[in-house]
ZARO-594628 format. One record per residue: residue in one letter; z, y negated, x negated of N, C-alpha, C in turn. Coordinates in pm, whole numbers, plus 50000, padded with zeros to 5 digits. Atoms other than C-alpha are relative to their C-alpha. Layout:
REM ZARO-594628
AZYXZYXZYX...
//
This chain:
REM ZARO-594628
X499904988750094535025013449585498765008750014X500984990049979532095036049512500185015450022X499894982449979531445072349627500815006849888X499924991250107531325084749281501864997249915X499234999750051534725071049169501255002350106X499184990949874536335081049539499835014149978X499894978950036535375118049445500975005049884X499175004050132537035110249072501605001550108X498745001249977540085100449238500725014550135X499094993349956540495130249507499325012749949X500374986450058539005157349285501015003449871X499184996150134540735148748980499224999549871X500544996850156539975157148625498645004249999X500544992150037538065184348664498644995650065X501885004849972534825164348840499864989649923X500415010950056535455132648662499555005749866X500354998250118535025149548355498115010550032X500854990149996531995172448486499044991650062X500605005049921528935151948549499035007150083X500804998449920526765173148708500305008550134X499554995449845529015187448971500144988250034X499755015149938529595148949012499014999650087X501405004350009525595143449056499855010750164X500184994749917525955172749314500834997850108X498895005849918529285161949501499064989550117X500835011549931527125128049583498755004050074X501174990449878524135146549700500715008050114X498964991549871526715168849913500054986950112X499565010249937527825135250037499134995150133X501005002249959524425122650126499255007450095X500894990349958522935152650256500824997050160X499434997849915525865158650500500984987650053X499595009249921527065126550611501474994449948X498694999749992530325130350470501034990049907X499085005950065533585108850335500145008849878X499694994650113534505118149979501695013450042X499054988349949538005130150134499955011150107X500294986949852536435150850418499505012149886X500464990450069534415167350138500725004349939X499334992350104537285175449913501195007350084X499374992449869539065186450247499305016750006X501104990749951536285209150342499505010349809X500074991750110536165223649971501195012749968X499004995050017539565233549922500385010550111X499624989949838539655254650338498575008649933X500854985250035536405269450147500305008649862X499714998650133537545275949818501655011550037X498614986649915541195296950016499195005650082X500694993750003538715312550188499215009449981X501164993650113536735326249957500965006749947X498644994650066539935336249750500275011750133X499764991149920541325353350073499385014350013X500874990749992538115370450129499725013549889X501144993650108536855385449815501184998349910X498744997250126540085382149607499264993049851X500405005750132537895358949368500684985349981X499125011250048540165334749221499304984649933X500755009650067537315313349047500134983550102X500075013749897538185278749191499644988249935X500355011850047536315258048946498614995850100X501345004049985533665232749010498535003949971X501234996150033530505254248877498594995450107X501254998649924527085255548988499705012050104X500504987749885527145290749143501344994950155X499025001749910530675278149357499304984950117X500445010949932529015243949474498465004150054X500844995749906525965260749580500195013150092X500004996049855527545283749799500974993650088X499185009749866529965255849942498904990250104X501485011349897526545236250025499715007850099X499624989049927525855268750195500674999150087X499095001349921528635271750399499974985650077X500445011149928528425235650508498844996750088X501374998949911525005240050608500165009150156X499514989549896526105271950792500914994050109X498625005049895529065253850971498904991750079X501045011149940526505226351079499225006850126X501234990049914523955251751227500435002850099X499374999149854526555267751457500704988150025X499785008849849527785235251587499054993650072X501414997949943524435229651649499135006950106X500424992049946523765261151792501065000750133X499154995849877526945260352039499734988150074X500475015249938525435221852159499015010050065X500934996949873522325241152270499985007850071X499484994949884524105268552421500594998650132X499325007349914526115247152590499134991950133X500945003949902523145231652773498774984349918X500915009950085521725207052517498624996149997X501454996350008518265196452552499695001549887X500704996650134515895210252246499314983349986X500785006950055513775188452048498525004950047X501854994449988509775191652094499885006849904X500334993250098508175214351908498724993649869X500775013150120506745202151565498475001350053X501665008149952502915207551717500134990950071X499895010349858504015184152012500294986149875X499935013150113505045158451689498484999149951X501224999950096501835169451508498564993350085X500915004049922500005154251786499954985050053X499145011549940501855120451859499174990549897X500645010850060500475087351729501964994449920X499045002850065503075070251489501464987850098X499075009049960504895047351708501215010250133X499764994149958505505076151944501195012349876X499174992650086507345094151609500954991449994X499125009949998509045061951549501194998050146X498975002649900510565060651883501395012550015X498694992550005512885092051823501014993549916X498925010250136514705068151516500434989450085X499725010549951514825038851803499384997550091X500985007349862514065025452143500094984850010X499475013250028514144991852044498534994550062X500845007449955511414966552202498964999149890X500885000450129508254963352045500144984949932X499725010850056507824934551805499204984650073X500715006349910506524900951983500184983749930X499355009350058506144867951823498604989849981X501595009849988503084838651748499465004249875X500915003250136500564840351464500014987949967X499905018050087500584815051176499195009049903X500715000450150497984813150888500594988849924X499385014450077499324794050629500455004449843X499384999850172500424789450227501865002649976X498475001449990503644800850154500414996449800X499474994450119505644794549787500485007949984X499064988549968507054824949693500664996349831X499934995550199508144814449279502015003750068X498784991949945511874826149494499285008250053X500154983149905511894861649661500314997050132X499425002049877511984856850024500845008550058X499074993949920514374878850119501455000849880X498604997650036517944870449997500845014749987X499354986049982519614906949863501644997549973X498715001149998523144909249872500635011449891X499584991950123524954925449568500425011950024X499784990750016525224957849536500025011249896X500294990650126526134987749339499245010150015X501404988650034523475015849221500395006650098X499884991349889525215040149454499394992350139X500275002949847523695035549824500835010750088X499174989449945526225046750096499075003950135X500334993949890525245064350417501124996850095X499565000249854525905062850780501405008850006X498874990749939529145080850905499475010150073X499964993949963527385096651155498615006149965X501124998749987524615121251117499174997250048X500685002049945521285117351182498705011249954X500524988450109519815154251158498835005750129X500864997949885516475159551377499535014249987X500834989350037514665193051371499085010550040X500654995449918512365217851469500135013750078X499194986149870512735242451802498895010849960X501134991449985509425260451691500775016449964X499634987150051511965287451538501205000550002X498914996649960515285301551495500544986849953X498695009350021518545273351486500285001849816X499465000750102519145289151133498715001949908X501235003350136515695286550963499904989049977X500515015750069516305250750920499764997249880X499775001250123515465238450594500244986949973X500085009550044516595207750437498634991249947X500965006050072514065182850323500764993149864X499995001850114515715169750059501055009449912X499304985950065516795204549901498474998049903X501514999650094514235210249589499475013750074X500934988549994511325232849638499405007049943X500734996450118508795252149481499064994949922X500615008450080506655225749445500084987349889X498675005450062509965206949313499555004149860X499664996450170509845228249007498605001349973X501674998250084505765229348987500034986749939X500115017750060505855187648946501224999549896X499104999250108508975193048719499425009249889X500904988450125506935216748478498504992449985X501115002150019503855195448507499425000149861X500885001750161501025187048202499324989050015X500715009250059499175158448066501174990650103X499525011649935501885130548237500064988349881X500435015050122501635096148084498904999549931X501124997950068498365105348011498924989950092X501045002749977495545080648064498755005450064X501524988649982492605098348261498724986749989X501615007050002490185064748254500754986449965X499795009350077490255033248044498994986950036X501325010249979488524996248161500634991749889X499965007750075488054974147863500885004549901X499254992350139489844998247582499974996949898X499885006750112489004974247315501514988950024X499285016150035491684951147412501245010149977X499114987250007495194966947323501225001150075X498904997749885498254975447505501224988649971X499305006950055501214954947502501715011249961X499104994450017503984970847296501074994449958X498505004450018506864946947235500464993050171X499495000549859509454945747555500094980550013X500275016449970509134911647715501624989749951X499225007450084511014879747529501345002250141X499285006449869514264873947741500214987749995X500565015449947514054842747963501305002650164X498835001649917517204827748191498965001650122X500504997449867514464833448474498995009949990X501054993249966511404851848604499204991249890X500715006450073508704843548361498754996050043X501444996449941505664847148642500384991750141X500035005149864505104825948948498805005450087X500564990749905504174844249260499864993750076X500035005349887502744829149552498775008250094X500934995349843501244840549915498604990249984X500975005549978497894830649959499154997550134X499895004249872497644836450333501395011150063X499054998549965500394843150512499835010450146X500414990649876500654870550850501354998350055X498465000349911503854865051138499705011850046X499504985649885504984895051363499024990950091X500585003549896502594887951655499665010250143X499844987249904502284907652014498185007749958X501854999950068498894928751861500105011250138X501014990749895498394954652207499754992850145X500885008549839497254920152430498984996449983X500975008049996493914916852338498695006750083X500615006049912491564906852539498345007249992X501815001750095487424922052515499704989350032X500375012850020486894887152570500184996449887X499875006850126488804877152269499425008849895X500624994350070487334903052066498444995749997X501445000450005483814896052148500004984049923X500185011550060484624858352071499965003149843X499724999450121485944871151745498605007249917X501364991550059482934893151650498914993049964X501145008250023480544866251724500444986949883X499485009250067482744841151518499395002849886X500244991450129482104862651230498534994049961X501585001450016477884860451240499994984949982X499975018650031478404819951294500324996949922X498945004650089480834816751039498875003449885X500714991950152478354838050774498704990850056X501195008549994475104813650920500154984049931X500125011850068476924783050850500405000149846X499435004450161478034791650490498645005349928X501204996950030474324805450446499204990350030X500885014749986472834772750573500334990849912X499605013950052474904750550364499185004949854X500565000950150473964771050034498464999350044X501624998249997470034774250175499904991150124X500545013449901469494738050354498695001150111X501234999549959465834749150505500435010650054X500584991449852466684779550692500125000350100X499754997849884466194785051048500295014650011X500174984749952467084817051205499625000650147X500564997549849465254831651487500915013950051X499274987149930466254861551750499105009149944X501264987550054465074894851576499585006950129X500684993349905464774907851941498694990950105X501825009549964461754881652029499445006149937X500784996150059458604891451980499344987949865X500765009050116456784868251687498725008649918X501434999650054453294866751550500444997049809X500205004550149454594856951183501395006449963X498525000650080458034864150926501014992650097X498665007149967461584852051095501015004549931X498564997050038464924852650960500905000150072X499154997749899467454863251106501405006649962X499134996250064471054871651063501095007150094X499294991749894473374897551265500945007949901X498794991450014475984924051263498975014049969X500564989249992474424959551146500885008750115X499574985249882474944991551396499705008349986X500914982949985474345022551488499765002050158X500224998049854472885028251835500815017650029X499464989449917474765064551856501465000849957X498174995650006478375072851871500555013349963X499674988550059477965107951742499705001649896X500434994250151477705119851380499444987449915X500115015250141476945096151056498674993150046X500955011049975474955069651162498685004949865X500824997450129471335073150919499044986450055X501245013649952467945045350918499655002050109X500485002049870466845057651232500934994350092X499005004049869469825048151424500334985449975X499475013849974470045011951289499954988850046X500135011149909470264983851472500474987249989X499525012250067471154948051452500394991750089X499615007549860473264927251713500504990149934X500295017950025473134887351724501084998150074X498925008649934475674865951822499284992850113X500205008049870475874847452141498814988050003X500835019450084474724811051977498915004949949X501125001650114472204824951778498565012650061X500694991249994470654854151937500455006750156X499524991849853471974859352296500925011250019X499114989350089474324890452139498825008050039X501324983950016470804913152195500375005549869X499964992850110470574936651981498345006449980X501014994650062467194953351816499935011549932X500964991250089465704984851635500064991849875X500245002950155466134980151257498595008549926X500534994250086462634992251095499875000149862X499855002250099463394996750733499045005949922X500654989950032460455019050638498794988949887X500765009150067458764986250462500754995049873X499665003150058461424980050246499915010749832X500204989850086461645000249890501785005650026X498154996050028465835002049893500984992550082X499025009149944468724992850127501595002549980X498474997649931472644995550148500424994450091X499345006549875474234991250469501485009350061X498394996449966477414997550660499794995550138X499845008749875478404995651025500894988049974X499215009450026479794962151049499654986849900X500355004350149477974945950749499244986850090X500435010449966476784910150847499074997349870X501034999850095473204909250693499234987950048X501345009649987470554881050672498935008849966X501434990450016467094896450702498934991750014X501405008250009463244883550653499535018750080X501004992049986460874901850885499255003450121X500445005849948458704904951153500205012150176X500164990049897459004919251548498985000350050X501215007449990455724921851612499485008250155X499774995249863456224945951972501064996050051X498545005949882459344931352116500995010349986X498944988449930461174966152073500435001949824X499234997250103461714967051696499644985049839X500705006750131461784942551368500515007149894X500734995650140460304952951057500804996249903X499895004350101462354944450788499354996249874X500705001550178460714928650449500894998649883X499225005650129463444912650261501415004950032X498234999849983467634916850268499994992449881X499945010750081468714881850130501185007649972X498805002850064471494880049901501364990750090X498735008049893475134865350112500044989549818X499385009050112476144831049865500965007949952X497964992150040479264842449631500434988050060X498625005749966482854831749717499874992749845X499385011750098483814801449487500705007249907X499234991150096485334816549148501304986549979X498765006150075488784808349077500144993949891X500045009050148489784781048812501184995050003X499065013649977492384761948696499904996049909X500435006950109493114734048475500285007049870X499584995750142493414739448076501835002549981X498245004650012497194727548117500795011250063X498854989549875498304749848403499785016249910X499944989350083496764779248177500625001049899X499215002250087498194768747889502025005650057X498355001849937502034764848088499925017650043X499394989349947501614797048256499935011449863X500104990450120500364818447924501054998549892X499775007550136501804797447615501485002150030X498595002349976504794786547776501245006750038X498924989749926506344809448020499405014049935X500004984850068505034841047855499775001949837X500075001150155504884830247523499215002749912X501274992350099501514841547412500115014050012X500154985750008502464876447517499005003650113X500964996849916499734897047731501485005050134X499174997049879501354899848121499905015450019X500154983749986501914937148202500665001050175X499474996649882501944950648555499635014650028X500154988649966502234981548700499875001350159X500404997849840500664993149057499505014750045X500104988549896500885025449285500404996750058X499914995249852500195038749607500705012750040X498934989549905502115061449863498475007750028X498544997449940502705087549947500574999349865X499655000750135505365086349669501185009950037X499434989149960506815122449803499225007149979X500524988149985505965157049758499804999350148X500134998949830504565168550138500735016250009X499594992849998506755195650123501874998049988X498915003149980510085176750076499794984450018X499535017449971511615139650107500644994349868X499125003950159513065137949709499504993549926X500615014350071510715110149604500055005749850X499714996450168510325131549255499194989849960X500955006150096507115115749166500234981650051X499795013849981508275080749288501464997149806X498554995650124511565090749008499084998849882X500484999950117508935098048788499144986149909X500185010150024507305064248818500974986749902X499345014450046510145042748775500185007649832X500024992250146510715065348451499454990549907X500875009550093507715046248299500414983950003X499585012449975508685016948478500964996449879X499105001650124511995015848277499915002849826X500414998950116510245025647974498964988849970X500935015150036507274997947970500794989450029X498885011049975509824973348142498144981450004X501405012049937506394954048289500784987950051X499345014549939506864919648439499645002350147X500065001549845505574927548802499675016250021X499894987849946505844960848989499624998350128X501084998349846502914963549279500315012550036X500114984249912504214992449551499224997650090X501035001849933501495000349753500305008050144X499894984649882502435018950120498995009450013X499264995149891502395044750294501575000149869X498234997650038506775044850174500475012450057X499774988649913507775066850451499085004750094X501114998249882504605082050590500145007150105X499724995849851504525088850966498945017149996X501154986849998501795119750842500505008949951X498674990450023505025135850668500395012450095X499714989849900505195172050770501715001650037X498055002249969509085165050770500094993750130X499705012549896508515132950983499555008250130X500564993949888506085149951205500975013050098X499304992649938508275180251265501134997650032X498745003349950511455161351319501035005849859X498854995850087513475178651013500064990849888X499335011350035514895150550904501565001549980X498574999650056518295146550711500954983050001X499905013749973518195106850740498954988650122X500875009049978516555078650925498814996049876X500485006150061513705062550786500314992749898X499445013650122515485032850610500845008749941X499004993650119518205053850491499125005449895X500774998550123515605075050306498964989049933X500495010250134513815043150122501334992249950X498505010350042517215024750064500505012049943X499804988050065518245062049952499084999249858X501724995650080515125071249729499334987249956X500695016050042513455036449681500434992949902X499465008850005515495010349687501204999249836X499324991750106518325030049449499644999749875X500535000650119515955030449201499494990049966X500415015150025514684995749181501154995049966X498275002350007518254984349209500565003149872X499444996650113519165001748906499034996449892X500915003550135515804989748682500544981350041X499915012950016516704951948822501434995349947X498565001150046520514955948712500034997549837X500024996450177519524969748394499624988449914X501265010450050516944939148322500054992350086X499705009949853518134909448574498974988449916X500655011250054515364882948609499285005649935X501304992650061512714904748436498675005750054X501154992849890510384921448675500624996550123X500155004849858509114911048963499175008850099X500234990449956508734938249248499304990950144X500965007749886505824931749498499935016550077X499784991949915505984956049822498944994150158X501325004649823502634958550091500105013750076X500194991349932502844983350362498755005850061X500894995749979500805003250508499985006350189X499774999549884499505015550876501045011850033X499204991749991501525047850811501205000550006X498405002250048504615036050708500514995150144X498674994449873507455048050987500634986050012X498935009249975509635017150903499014984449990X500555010949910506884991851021499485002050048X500455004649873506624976051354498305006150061X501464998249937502884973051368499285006949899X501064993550010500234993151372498804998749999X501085008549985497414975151373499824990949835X500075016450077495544948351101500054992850031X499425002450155496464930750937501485003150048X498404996049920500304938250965500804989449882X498985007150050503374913650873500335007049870X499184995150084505654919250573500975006450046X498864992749974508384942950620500804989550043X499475013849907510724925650846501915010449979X498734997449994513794950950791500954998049845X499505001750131514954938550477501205001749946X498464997650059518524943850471500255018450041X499614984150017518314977750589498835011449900X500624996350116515724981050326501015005749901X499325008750094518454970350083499145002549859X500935011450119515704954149874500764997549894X499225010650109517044942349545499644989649957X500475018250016516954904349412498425002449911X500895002650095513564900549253498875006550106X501294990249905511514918449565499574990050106X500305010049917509004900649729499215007050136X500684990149916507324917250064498454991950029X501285009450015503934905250122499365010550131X500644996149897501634912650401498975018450005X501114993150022498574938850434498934999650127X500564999350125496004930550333500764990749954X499365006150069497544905950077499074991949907X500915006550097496224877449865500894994249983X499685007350066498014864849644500274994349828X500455006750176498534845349295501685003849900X498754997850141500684856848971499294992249888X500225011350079500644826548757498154992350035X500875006649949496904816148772499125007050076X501084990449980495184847548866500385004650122X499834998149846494374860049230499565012450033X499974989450013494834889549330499515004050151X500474996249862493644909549676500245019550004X499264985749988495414943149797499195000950152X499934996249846494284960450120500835019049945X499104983650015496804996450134498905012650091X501014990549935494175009350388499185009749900X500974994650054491755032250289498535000050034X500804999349992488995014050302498975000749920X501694995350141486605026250050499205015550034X500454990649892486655056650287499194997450107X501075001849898485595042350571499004996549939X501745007550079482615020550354499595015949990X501084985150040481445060650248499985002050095X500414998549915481985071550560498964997050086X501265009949934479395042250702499155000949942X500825004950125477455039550383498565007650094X501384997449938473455040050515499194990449854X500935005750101471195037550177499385006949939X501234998050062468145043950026499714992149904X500055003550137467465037549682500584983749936X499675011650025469985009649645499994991949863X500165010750124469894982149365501255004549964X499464992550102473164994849233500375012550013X499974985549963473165032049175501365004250002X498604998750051477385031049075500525001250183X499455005149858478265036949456501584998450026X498535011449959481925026049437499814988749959X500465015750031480694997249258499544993850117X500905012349891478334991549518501154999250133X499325002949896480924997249795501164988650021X499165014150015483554977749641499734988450027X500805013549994481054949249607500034997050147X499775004249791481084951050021500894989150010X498555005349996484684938250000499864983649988X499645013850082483784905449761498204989950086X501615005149957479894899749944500234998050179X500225002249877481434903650331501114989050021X498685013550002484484875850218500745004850080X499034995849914486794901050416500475010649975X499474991250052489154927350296499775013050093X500274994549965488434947850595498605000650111X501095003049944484824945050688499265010750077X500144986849932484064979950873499954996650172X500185004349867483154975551242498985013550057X498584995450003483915002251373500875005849929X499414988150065486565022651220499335011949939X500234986050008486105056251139501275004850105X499114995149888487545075051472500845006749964X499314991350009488985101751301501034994349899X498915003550119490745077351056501434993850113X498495007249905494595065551196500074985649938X499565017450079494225030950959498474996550071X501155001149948491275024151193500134985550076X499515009049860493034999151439500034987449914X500075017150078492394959751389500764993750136X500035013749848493614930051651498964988449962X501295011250045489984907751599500514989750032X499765016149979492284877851733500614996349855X499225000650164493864880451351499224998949916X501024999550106490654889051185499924994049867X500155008950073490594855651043500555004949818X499164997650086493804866850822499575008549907X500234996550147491844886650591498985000849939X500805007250091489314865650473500304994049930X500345005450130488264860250113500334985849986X500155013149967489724823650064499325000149891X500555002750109488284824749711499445014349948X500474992850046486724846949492501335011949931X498814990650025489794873749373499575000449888X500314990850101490144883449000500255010250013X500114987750009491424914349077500025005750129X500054995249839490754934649395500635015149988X499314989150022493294964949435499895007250113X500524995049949491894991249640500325017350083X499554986849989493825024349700499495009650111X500574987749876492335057549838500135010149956X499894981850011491995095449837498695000449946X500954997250150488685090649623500814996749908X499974997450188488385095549254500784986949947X499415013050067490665066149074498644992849948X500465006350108488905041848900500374988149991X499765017150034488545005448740498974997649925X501355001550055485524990948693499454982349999X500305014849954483944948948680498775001850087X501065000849945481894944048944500004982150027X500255014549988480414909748963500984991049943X498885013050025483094893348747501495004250068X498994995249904485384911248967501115011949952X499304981850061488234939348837500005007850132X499294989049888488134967549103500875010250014X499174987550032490804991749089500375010450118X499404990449928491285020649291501445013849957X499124993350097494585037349164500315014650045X499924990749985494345064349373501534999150065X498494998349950497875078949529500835007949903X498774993750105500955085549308499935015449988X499584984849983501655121649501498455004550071X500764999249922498715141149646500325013750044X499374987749942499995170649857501185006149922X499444991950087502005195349622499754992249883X500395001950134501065178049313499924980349977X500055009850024501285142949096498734994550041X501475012950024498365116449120499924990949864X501255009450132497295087148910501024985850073X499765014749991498805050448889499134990349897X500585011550117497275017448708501364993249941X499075010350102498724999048425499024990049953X500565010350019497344966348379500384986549883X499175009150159497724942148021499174992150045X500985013449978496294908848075500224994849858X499735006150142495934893047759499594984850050X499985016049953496184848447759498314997649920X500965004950060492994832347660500214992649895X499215005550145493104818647287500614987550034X499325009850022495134791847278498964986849961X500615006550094492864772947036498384991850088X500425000749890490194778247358500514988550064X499165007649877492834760747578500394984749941X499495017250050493804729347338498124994850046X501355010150007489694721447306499604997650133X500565002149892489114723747645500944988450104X499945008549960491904700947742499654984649920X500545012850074490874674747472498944994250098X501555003749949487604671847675500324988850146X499245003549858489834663047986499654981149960X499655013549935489674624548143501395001849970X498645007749980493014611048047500814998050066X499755005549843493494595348327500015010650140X500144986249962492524630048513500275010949960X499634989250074494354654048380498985016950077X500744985349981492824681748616498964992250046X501465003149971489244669848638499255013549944X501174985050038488074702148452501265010649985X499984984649958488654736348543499645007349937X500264988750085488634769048342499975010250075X499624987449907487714799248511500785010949909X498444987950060490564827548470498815008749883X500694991050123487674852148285500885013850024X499154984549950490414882348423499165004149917X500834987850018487564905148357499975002549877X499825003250130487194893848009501425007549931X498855000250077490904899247898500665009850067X498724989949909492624923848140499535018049969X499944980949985492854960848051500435008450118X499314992449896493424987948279500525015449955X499954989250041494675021748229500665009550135X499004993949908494895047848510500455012749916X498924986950127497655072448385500565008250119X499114985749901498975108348561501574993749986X498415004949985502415102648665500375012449959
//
């Protein structure tokens, strides 16, 4: 039986007929832990009460009577609260003592459970099923029996405030301007798609993993295995630079030489304080190739460079004292292989399963909370559109429940973690996949912030709590970073924010492209690794890698679309053939953000017959069509 028709039955008439004392009953419910008959218990001892007191007879359901029974409930709460820590109760820390804690250290007040421990696997997974089996449920989500109400000692027992009570910034994002409004347009000639998708007894889009990430133990590694891994890197980028350029040798840039050498390393910075600039750069060799020395970068010969700590460069140029080489040239890295498939498989996935209609997806990033409460408005406001475009795939991007939450941080908390996304989240997915079963397909990557995963470190597993998610059927969890394929096209997510760190690193002088997110993006698709930054940025918390994993988030192919989320400026732009999208974050403090909406349109048809005519017979896939994404895919980032 659900909440809402257990309140019906011990309220009576007068709520079943009244929906928005209903709407508030269930929030009562939620807030405070409580059975439908405890609450209509606990109404009626306040409601004689009140009468007693004040001789006011009013014993309907209103709005002014149910917000001072919330009241009173709160109040009752406080002092049994307050007679626990009279009694001898230990306090909570004080929210600076949270505001100081690393996330796993916040996490451990929700659970002392073992950390996670398990082997690494790279590998292909199918996903055209949802890997995580959901179990039927109705729209309502119930709650725990017993509370779970944390909070902070910094002040009195009765200044608590709810987090999910509205606020003032509640009613600023409820009064907003320009929402559903477009702020930037890639490829605005092509047009939107405005008829709701055909219905089809299944999913109309096949989803698959492109590398795969297990739970693995990530705080045993080794500086041995790191250094192996570092140097792997430089070898790995010599031999795919030898195969496309047969004739080069590379020498050590820290030998002296009488003539030009080439040479290929890791960039640096010789200091550990303040933004690395040209004087501080440096260039360290792998084991095999260069002894791991390192060298003096002189760039003062070149006209223009971009660089990055971390950036694995090939260089022409000469050391001609033993203590520094000269740069002349910075070669070009080969591209990554562009994605293709046959005429047929394009055909089947466009023609067939989508019927000639353009694919529509929708993708935001967290936080998807005001930082002032836990009421997921602007996540509410998302699905809004959601249920109004009624897209075929729905990309959430973490942080979900961020551990940087001045709620989380200070302990004033009204739920666990999972309760609030299975609350707030889940609830609402649940009710767009009910509405539209077999229609949209919900893709979910976490992030290093997010409370309700394990690891902390890159690359990190897929969400592993899936039933206390309660996920609904059609949700697939996927790693981070993430690569994977919707019908033919390949996609590449990192949730980090690395387009921060790249500015943060960024070391350039009059580079060849002046667009510097272009050019940073381009890092991403030129270092064949979603997180190519070496080191971090210290002051960033998505800083932390395990280099025995590294592998896991390299470029297997060239990506059509690379999805990029940060606290810079949104955009969506082609770089090299490439879509880049940065969608920015849904919520940004007090106030909405920015999401992408993405129309792919199919390649003509008429295209797709002549090009399999051409086909071997006998070889049906002997020729390959590249996707062209860039060509056909619109973007639109829009204010939530």
């Amino acid at each position: 039986m659900s909440q809402e028709i257990a309140l019906h039955q011990v309220f009576g008439p007068a709520l079943a007929n009244n929906p928005t004392a209903t709407r508030e009953c269930l929030n009562l419910l939620h807030i405070f832990h409580l059975e439908p008959e405890t609450l209509h218990s606990k109404w009626e001892a306040y409601i004689m009460n009140k009468t007693n007191a004040g001789g006011d007879e009013d014993e309907s359901l209103s709005s002014a009577n149910l917000e001072g029974f919330k009241s009173h409930l709160r109040r009752t709460l406080e002092q049994q609260a307050n007679m626990h820590l009279q009694q001898g109760y230990s306090a909570q820390p004080s929210s600076s003592t949270f505001a100081a804690t690393k996330k796993a250290t916040i996490k451990s007040r929700y659970n002392q459970g073992p950390s996670v421990s398990a082997t690494r696997m790279n590998y292909d997974i199918d996903m055209d099923r949802p890997n995580m089996p959901s179990p039927e449920r109705k729209t309502g989500v119930g709650m725990p029996a017993s509370p779970v109400r944390n909070r902070t000692t910094s002040g009195p027992v009765g200044s608590y405030s709810s987090p999910t009570e509205p606020t003032q910034s509640s009613m600023q994002f409820a009064q907003r301007k320009n929402t559903s409004e477009a702020e930037e347009t890639l490829n605005g000639n092509l047009t939107l798609r405005t008829e709701a998708p055909k219905v089809a007894a299944d999913y109309r889009n096949s989803v698959s993993l492109v590398v795969g990430v297990k739970p693995y133990r990530y705080m045993s590694e080794r500086i041995t295995e790191k250094g192996r891994a570092l140097d792997s890197m430089i070898d790995n980028f010599a031999e795919i630079y030898t195969k496309a350029y047969p004739n080069t040798e590379f020498g050590n840039p820290a030998y002296q030489y009488p003539a030009p050498v080439t040479v290929i390393g890791r960039i640096c910075a010789d200091t550990d304080e303040g933004k690395a600039n040209e004087q501080s750069l440096v260039l360290e060799t792998s084991r095999s190739l260069g002894y791991g020395d390192r060298v003096r970068l002189d760039v003062t010969e070149i006209q223009g460079f971009s660089f990055f700590p971390g950036q694995i460069v090939v260089l022409t140029g000469i050391n001609s004292n033993g203590h520094a080489f000269a740069v002349t040239t910075v070669h070009e890295m080969p591209a990554l292989p562009m994605a293709a498939a046959s005429p047929l498989e394009l055909e089947e996935f466009q023609y067939k399963k989508l019927g000639g209609q353009p694919l529509k997806m929708i993708t935001a990033a967290g936080p998807y909370t005001l930082n002032d409460n836990l009421l997921f408005e602007p996540f509410a406001a998302l699905m809004d559109r959601v249920n109004k475009e009624r897209p075929d795939v729905l990309l959430l991007i973490g942080p979900f429940i961020s551990s940087q939450h001045p709620a989380i941080l200070s302990g004033n908390v009204d739920m666990t973690p999972e309760e609030y996304f299975a609350t707030y989240i889940s609830s609402r997915l649940s009710q767009h996949q009910e509405r539209y079963p077999k229609e949209m397909q919900i893709l979910l990557v976490p992030s290093l912030q997010d409370i309700i995963h394990e690891t902390i470190v890159m690359p990190q597993p897929e969400f592993e709590q899936k039933r206390s998610l309660r996920l609904p059927a059609g949700t697939y969890c996927l790693p981070n970073p993430a690569q994977f394929t919707i019908n033919e096209m390949v996609f590449a997510v990192n949730s980090t924010d690395i387009l921060t760190h790249l500015s943060g690193g960024d070391i350039s002088r009059n580079p060849l492209r002046s667009d510097r997110m272009g050019r940073l993006s381009k890092s991403i698709i030129e270092q064949r690794n979603l997180h190519p930054v070496f080191p971090g940025l210290a002051s960033e918390l998505e800083s932390g890698i395990d280099y025995d994993q590294y592998d896991l988030m390299d470029l297997r192919v060239c990506p059509d679309i690379v999805i990029l989320p940060s606290r810079l400026r949104h955009f969506a732009k082609t770089v090299d053939n490439v879509i880049m999208i940065n969608p920015n974050q849904l919520c940004k403090g007090q106030t909405g953000g920015t999401f992408a909406v993405l129309t792919i349109h199919p390649i003509p048809r008429e295209e797709l017959e002549d090009a399999a005519m051409m086909m071997d017979e006998e070889d049906e896939q002997s020729m390959s069509t590249y996707h062209r994404v860039y060509d056909r895919c619109r973007v639109d980032l829009v204010r939530v």
